[in-house]
N, CA, C and O atoms as CSV, one atom per row, in Angstrom:
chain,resi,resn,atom,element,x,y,z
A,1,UNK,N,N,0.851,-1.166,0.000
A,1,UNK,CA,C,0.000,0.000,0.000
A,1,UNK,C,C,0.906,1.242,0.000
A,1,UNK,O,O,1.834,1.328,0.805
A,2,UNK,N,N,0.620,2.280,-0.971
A,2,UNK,CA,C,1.516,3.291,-1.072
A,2,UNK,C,C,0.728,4.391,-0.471
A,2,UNK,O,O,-0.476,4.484,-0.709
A,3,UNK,N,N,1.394,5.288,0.352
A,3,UNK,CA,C,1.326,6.482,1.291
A,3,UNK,C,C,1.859,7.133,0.555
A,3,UNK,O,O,2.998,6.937,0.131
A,4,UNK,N,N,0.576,8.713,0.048
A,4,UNK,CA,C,0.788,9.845,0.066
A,4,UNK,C,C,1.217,10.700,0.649
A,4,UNK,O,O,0.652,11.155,1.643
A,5,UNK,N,N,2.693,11.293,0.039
A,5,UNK,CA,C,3.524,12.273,1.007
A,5,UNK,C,C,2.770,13.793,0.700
A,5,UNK,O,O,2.452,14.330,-0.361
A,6,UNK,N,N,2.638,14.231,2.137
A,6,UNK,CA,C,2.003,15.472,1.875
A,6,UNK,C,C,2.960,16.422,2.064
A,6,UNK,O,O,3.906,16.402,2.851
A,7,UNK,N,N,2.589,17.382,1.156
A,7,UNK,CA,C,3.229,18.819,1.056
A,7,UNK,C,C,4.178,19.348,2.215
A,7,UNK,O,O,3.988,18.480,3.067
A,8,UNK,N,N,4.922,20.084,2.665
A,8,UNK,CA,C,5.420,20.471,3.755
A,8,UNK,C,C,3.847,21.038,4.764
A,8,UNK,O,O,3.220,20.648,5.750
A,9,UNK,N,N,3.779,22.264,3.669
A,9,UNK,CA,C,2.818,23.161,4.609
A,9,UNK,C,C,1.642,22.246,5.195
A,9,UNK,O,O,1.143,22.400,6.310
A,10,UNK,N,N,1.278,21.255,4.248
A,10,UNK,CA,C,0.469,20.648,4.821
A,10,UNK,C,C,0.453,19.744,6.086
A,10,UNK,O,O,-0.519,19.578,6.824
A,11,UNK,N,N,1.826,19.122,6.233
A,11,UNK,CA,C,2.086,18.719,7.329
A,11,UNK,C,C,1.959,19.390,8.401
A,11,UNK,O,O,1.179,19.161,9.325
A,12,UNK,N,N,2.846,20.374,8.291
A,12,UNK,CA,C,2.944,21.725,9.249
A,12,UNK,C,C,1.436,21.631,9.933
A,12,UNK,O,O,1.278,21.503,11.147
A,13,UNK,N,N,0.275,21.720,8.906
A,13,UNK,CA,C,-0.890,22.144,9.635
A,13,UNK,C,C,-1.822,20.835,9.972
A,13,UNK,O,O,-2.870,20.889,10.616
A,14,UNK,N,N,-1.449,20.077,9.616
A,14,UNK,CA,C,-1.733,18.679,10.232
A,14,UNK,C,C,-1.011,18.446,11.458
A,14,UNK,O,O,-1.507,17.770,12.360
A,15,UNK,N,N,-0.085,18.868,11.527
A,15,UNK,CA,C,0.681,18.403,12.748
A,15,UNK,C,C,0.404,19.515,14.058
A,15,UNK,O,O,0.475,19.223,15.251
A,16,UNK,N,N,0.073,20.852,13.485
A,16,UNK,CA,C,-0.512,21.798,14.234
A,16,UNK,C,C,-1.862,21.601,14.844
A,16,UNK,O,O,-2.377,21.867,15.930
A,17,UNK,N,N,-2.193,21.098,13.858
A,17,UNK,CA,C,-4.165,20.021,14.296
A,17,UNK,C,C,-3.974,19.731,15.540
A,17,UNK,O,O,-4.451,20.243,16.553
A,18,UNK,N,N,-2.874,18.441,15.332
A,18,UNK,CA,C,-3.219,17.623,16.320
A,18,UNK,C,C,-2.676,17.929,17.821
A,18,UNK,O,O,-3.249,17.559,18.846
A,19,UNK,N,N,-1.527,18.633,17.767
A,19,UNK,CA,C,-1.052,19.522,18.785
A,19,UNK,C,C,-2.062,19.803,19.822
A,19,UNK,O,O,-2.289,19.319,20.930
A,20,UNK,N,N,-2.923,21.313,18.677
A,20,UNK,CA,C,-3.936,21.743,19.377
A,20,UNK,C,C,-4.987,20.380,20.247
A,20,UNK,O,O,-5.253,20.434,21.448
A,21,UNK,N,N,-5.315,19.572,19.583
A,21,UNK,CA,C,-6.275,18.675,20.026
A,21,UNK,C,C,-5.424,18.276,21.048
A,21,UNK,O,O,-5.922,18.734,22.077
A,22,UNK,N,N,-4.433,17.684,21.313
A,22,UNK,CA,C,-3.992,17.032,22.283
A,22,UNK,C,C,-3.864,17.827,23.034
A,22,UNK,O,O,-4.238,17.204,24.028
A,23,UNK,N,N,-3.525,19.120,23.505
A,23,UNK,CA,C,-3.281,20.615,24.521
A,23,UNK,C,C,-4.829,20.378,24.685
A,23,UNK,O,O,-5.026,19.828,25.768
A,24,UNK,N,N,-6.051,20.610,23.958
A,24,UNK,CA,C,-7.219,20.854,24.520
A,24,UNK,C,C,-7.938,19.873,25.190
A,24,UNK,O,O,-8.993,20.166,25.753
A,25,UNK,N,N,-7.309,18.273,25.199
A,25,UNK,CA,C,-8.094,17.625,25.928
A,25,UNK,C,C,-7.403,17.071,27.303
A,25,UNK,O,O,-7.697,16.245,28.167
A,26,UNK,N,N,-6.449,17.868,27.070
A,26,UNK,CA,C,-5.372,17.415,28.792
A,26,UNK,C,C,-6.854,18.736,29.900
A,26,UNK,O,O,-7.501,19.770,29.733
A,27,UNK,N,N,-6.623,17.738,30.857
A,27,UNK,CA,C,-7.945,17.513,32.183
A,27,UNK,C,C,-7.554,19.022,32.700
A,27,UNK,O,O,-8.441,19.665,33.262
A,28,UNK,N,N,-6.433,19.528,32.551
A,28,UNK,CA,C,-6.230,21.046,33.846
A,28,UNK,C,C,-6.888,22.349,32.505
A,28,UNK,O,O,-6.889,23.533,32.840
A,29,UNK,N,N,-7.290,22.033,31.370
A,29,UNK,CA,C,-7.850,23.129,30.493
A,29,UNK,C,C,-9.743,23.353,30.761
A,29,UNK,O,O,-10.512,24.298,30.583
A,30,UNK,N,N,-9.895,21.997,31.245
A,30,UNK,CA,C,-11.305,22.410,32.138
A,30,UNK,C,C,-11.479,23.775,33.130
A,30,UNK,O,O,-12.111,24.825,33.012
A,31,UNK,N,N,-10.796,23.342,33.924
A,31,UNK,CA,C,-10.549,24.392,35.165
A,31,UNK,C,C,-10.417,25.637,34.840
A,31,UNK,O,O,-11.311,26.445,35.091
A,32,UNK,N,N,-9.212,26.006,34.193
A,32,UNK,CA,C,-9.044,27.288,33.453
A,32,UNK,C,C,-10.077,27.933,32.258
A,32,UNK,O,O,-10.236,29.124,31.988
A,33,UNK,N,N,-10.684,26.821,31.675
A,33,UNK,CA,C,-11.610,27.006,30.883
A,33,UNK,C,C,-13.162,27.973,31.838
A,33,UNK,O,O,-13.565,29.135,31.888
A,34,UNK,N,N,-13.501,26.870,32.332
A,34,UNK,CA,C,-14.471,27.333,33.564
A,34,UNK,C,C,-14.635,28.620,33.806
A,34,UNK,O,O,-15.562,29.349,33.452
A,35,UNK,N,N,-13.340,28.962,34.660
A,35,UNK,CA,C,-13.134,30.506,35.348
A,35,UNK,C,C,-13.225,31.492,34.255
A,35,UNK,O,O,-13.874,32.532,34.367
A,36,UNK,N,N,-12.506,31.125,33.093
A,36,UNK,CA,C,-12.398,31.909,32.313
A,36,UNK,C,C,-13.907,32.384,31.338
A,36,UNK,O,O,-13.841,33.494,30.810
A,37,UNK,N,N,-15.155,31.600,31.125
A,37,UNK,CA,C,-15.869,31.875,30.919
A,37,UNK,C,C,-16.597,33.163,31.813
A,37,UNK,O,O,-17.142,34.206,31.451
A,38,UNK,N,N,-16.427,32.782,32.658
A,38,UNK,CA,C,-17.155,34.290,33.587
A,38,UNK,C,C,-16.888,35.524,32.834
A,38,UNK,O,O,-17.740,36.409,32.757
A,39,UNK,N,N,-16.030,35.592,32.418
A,39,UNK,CA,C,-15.508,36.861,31.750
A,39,UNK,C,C,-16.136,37.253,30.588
A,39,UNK,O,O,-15.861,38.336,30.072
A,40,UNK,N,N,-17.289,36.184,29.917
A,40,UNK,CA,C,-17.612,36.367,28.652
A,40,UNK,C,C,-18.855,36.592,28.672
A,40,UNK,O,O,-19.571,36.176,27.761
A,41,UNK,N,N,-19.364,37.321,29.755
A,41,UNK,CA,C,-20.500,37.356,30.052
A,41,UNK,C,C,-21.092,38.722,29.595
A,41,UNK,O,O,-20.478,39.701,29.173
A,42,UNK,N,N,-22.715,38.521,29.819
A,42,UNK,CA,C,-23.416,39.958,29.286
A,42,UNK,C,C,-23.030,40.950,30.258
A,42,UNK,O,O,-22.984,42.128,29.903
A,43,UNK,N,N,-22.731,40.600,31.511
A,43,UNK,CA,C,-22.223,41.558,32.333
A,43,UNK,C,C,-20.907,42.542,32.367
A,43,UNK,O,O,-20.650,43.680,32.761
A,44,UNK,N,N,-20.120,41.297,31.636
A,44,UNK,CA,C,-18.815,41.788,31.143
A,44,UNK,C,C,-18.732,42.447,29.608
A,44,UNK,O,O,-17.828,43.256,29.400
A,45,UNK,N,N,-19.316,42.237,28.931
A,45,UNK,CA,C,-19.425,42.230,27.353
A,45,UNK,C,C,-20.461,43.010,26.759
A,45,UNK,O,O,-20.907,42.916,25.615
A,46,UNK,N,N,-20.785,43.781,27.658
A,46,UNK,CA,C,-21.968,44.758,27.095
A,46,UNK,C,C,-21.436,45.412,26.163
A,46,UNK,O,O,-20.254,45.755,26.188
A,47,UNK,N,N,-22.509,45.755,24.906
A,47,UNK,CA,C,-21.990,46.794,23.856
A,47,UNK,C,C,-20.666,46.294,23.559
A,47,UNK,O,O,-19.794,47.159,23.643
A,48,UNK,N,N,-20.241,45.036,23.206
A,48,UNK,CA,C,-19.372,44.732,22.685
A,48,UNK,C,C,-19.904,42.807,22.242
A,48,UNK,O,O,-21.030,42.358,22.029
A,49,UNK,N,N,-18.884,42.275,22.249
A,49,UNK,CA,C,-18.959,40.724,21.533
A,49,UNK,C,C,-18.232,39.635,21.694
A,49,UNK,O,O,-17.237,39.641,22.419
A,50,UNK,N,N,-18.516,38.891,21.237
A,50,UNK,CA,C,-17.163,38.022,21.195
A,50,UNK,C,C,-17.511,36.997,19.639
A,50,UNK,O,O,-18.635,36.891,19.149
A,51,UNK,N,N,-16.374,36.400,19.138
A,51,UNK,CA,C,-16.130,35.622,18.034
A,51,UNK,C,C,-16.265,34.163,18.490
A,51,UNK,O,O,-15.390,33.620,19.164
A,52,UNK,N,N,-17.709,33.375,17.988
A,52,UNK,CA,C,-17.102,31.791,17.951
A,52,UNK,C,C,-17.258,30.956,17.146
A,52,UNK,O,O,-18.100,31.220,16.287
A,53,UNK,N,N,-16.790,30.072,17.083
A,53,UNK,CA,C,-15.977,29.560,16.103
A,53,UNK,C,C,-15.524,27.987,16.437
A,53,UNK,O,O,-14.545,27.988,17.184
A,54,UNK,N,N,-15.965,26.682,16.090
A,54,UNK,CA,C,-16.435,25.745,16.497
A,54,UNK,C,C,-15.315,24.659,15.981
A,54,UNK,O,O,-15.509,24.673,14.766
A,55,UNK,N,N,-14.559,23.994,16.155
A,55,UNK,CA,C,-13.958,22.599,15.717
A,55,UNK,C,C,-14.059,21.543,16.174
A,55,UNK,O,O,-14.086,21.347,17.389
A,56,UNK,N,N,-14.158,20.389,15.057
A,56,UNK,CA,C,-14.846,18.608,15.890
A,56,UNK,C,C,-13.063,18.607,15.329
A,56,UNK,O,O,-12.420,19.092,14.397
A,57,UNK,N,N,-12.833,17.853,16.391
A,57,UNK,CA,C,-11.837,16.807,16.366
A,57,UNK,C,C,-11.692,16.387,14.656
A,57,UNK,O,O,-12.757,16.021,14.158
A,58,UNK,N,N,-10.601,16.407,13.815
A,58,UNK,CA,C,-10.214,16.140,12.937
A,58,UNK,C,C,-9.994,17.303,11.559
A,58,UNK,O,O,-9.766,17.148,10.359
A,59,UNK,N,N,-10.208,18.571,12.499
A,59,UNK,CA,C,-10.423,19.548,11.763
A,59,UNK,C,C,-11.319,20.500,11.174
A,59,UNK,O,O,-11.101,21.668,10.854
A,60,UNK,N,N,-12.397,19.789,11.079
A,60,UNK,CA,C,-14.131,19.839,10.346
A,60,UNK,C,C,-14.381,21.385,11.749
A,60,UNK,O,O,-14.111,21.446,12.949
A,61,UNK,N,N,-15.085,22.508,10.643
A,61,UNK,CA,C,-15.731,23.135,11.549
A,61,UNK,C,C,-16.904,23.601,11.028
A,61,UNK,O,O,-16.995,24.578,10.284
A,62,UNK,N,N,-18.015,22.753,11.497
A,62,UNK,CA,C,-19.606,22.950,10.834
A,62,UNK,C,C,-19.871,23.980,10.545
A,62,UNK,O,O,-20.860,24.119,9.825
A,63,UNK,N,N,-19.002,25.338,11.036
A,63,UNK,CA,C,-19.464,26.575,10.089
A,63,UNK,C,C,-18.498,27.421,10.919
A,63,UNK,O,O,-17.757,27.196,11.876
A,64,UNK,N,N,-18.893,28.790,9.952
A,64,UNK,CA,C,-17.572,29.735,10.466
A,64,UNK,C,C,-17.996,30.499,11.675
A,64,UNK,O,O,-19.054,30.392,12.295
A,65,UNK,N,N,-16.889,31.365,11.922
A,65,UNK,CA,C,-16.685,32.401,12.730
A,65,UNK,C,C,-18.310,33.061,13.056
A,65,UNK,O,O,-18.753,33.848,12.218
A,66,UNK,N,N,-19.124,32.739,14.213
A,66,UNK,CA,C,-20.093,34.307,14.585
A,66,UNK,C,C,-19.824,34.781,15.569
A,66,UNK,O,O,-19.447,34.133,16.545
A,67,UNK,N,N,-19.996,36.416,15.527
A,67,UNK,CA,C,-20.451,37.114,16.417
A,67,UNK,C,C,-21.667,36.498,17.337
A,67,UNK,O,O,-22.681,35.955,16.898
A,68,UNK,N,N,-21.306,36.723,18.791
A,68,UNK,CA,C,-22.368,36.825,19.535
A,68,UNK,C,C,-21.940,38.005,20.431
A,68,UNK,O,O,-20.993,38.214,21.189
A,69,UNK,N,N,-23.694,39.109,19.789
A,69,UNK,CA,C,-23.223,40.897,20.626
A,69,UNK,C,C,-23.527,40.297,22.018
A,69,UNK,O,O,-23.802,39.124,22.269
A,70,UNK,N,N,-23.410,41.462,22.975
A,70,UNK,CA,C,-23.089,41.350,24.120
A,70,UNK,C,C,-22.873,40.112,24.979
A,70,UNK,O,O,-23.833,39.697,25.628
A,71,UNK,N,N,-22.098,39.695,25.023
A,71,UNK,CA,C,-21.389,38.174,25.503
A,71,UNK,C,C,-22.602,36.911,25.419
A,71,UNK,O,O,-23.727,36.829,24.926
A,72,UNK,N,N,-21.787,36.090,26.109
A,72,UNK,CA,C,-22.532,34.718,26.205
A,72,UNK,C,C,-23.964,35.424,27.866
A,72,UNK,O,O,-23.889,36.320,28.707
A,73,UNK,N,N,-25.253,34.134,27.445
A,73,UNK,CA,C,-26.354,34.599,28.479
A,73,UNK,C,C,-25.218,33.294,29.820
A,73,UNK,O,O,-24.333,32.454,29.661
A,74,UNK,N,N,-26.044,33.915,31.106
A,74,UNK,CA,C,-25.928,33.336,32.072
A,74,UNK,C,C,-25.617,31.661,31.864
A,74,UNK,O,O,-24.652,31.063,32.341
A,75,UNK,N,N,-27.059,30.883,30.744
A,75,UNK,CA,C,-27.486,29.728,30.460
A,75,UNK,C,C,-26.846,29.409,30.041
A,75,UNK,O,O,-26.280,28.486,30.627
A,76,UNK,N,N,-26.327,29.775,28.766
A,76,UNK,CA,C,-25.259,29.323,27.877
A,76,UNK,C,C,-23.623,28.986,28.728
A,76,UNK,O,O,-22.747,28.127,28.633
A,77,UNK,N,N,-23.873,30.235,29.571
A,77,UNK,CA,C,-22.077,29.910,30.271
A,77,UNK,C,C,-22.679,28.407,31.599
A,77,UNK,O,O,-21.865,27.490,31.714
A,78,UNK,N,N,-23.668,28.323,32.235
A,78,UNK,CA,C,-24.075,27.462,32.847
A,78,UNK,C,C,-24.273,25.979,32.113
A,78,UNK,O,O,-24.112,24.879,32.642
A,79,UNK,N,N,-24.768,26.341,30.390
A,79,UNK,CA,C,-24.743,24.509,30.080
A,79,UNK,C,C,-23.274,24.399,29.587
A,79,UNK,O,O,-23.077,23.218,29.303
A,80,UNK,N,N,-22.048,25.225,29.346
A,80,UNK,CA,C,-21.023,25.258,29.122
A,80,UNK,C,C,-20.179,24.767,29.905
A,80,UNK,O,O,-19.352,23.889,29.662
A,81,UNK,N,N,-20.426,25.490,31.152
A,81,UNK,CA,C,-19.541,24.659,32.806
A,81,UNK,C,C,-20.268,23.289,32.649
A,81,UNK,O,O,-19.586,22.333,33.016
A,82,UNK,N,N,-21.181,23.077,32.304
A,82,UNK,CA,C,-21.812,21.273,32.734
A,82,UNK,C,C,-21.449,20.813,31.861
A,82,UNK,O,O,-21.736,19.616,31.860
A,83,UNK,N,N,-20.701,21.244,30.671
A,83,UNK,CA,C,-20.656,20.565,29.440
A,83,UNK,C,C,-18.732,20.201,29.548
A,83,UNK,O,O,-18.128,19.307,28.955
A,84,UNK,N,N,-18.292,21.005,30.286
A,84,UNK,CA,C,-17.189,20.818,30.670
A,84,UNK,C,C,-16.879,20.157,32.094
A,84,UNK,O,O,-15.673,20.089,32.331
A,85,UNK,N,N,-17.606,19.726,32.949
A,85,UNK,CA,C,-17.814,18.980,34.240
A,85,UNK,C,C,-17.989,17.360,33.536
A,85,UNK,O,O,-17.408,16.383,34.009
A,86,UNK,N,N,-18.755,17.308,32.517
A,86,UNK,CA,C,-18.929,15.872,32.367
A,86,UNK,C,C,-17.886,15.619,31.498
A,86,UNK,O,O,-17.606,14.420,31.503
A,87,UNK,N,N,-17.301,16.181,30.863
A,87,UNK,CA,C,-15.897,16.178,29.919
A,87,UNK,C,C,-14.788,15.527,30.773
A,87,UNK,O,O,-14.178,14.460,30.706
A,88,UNK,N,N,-14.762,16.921,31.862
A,88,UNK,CA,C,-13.768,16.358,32.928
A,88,UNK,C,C,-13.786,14.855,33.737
A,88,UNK,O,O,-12.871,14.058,33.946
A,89,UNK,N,N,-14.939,14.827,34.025
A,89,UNK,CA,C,-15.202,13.121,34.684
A,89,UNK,C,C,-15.164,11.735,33.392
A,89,UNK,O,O,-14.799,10.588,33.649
A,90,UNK,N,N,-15.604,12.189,32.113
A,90,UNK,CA,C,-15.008,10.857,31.179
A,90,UNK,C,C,-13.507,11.345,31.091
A,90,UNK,O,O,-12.838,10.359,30.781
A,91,UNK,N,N,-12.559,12.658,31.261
A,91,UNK,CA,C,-11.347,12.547,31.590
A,91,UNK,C,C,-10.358,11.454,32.234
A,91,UNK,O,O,-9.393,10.828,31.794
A,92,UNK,N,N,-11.096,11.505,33.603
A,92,UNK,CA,C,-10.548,10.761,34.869
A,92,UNK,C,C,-11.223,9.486,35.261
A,92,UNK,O,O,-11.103,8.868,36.319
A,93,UNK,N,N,-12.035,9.175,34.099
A,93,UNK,CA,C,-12.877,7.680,34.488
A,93,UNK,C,C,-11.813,6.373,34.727
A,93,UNK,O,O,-11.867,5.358,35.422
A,94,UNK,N,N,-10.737,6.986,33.703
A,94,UNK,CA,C,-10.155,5.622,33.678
A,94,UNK,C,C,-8.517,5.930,34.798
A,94,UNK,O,O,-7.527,6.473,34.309
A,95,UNK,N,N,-8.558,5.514,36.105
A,95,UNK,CA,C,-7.762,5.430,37.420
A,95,UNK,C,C,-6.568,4.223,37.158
A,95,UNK,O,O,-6.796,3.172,36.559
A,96,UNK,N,N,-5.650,4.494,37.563
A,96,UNK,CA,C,-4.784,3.541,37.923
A,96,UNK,C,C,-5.306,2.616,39.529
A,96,UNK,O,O,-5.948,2.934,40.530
A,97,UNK,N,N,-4.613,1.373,39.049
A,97,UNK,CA,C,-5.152,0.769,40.445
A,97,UNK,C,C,-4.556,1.105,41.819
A,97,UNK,O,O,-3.396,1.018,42.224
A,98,UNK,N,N,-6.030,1.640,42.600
A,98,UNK,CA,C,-4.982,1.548,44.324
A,98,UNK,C,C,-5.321,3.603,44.295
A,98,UNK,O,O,-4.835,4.319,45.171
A,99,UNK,N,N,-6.093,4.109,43.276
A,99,UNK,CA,C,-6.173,5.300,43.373
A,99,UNK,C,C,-7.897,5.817,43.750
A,99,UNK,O,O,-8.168,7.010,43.886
């Protein structure tokens, strides 16, 4: 079976992919993630916005860049922390023995 050698640049950004993916699913980016949402709030973000912008694992991003004006609602940052709480626990499901 013959393997297609890809381009430099293309590597480059294949290999940048996966980087990112592997940095975003190490367990201490929850935490920081968390806190850091507070900040993106309507309270914080009035008369202003923020950019988002979505990626599945393998690159694919079901659509581009939106604006959302004055930050994320309360709800949204609340199913966000739960959406990152259950992330964190299939994180740590799997224990070494004796832990």
């Amino acid at each position: 079976m013959k393997t297609t050698k890809l381009k430099k640049t293309d590597r480059i950004a294949k290999l940048t992919r996966e980087r990112d993916e592997a940095l975003a699913g190490q367990v201490h980016t929850y935490h920081f993630a968390s806190y850091a949402l507070n900040k993106l709030s309507t309270d914080h973000l009035a008369g202003s916005g923020l950019i988002l912008s979505i990626t599945v694992l393998g690159g694919r991003e079901p659509f581009g860049p939106v604006m959302i004006r004055d930050g994320l609602s309360k709800e949204t940052i609340a199913a966000l922390k739960a959406d990152f709480v259950r992330s964190y626990n299939t994180a740590i499901a799997f224990k070494p023995e004796g832990a």
